[in-house]
C-alpha positions in Angstrom: 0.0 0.0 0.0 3.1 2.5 0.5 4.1 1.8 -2.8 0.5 4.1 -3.6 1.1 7.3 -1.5 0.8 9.7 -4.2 -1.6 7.9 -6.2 -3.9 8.4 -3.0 -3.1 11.4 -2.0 -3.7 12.7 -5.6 -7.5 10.8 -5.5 -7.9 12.0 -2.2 -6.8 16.0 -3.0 -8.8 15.6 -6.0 -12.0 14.2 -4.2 -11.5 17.3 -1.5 -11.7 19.7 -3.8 -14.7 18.0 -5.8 -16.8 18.3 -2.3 -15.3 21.6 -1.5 -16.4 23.3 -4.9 -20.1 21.4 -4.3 -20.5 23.0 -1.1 -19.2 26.3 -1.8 -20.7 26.6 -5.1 -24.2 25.0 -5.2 -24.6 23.4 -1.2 -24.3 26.5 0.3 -26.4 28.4 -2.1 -29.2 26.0 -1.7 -29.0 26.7 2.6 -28.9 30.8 1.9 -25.3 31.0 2.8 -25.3 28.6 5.3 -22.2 25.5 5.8 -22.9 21.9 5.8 -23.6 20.8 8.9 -20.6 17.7 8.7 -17.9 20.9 7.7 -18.0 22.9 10.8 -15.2 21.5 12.5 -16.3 23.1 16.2 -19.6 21.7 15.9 -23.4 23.1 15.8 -25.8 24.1 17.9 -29.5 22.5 17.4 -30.5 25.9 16.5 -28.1 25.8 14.0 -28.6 22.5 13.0 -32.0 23.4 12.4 -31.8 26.8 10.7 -29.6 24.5 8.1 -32.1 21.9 7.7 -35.1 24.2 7.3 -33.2 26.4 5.0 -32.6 23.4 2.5 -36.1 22.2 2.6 -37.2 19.0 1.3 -35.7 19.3 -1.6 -32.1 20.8 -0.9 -31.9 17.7 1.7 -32.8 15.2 -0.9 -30.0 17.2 -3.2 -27.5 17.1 -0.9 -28.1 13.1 0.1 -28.2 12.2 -3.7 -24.7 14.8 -4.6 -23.0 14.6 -1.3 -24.0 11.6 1.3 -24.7 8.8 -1.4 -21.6 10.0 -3.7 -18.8 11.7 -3.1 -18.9 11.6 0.9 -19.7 7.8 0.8 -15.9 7.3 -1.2 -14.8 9.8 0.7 -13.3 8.8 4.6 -12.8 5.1 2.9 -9.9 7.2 0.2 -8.6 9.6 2.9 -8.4 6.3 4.9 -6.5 4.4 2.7 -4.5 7.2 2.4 -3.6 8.3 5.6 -2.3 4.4 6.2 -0.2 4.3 3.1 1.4 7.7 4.5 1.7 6.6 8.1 3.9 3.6 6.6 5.5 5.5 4.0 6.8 8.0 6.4 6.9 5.8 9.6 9.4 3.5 7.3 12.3 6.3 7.4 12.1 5.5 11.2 14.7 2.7 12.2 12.1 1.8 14.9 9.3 1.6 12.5 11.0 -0.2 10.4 12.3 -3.2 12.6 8.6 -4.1 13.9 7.1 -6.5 11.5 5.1 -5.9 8.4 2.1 -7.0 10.2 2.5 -4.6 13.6 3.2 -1.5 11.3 0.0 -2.2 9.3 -1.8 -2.8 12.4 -0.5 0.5 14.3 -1.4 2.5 11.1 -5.2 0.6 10.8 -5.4 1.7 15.0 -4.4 5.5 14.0 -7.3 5.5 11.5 -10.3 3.5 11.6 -11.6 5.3 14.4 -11.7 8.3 12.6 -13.4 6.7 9.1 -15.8 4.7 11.9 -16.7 8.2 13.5 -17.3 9.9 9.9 -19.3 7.5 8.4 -21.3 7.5 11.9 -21.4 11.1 11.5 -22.8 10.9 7.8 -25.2 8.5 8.8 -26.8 10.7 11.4 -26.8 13.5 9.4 -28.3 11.5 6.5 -30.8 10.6 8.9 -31.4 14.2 9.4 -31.8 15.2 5.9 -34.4 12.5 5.1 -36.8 13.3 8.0 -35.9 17.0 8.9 -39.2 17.4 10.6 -38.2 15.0 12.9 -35.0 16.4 14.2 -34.7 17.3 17.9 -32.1 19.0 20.0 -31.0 15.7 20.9 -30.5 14.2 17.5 -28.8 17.5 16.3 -26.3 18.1 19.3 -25.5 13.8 18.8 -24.8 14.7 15.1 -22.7 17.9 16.2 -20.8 15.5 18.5 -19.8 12.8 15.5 -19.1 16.0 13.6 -16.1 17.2 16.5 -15.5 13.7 17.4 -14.6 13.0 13.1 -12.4 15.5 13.0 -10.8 15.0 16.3 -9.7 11.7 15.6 -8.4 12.7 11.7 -6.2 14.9 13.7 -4.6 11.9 15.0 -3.1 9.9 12.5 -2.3 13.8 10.5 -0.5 14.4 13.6 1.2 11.3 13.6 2.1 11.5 9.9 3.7 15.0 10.5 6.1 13.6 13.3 7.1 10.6 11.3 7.8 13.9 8.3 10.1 15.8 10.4 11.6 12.9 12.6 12.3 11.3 8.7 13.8 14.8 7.6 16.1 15.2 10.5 17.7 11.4 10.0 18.5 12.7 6.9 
């Protein structure tokens, strides 16, 4: 898998910036100016949850479950994923200690770095899915649980970043 870094990270820039332009250029027009709930990194309030759902309307959430949720943002955390692992052993292989534990313990430490975080996104497009499909039925509970996944997603993709960054500089210093 290390041997495909750059193919990943080039499918994985290139998906970014395919949900990025959606949400800037069409999501966000559809919600009057409002962000996608599963982009605001600190979270939302229910009121804000809400004011996001009712904006979109019926049809903006079906939009944005067919163009976002059952597309790009279902490929999505599985590439970033798969990328993130073939970094952590690309970069954790310039590191005499990562590189004397087996095969199978490097592969394993990467895969503990980052499944929680694709576990917590998919959780988090679930729930907000969920949303989308039955806005009426959204309650502060539902929204502040979906605000949650949202920090708790990226919280844990900080993680293996982090990690990947160390390995980077610890690499470049060996050298």
């Amino acid at each position: 898998m290390s041997r495909h870094a750059a193919a990943l990270s080039v499918a994985s820039i290139a998906l970014f910036l395919a949900m990025t332009a959606l949400e800037f250029l069409y999501f966000q027009r559809l919600s009057g100016g409002l962000a996608s709930l599963d982009i605001r990194v600190a979270g939302f309030t229910p009121d804000e949850g809400m004011a996001w759902l009712t904006a979109l309307g019926r049809r903006g959430g079906e939009i944005i479950i067919v163009w976002h949720y059952l597309t790009f943002d279902l490929l999505f955390p599985a590439l970033l994923s798969l990328t993130l692992v073939s970094l952590i052993l690309v970069f954790g292989r310039r590191l005499s200690t990562f590189r004397a534990m087996s095969a199978q313990l490097q592969a394993l430490f990467s895969l503990v770095l980052v499944l929680p975080y694709a576990a917590a996104d998919y959780a988090q497009n679930l729930a907000v899915a969920r949303l989308l499909s039955d806005f009426q039925s959204a309650n502060p509970d539902s929204l502040a649980f979906a605000s949650s996944l949202t920090v708790t997603k990226f919280a844990l993709l900080a993680i293996p970043v982090f990690v990947i960054a160390v390995f980077a500089l610890a690499g470049q210093r060996r050298r």
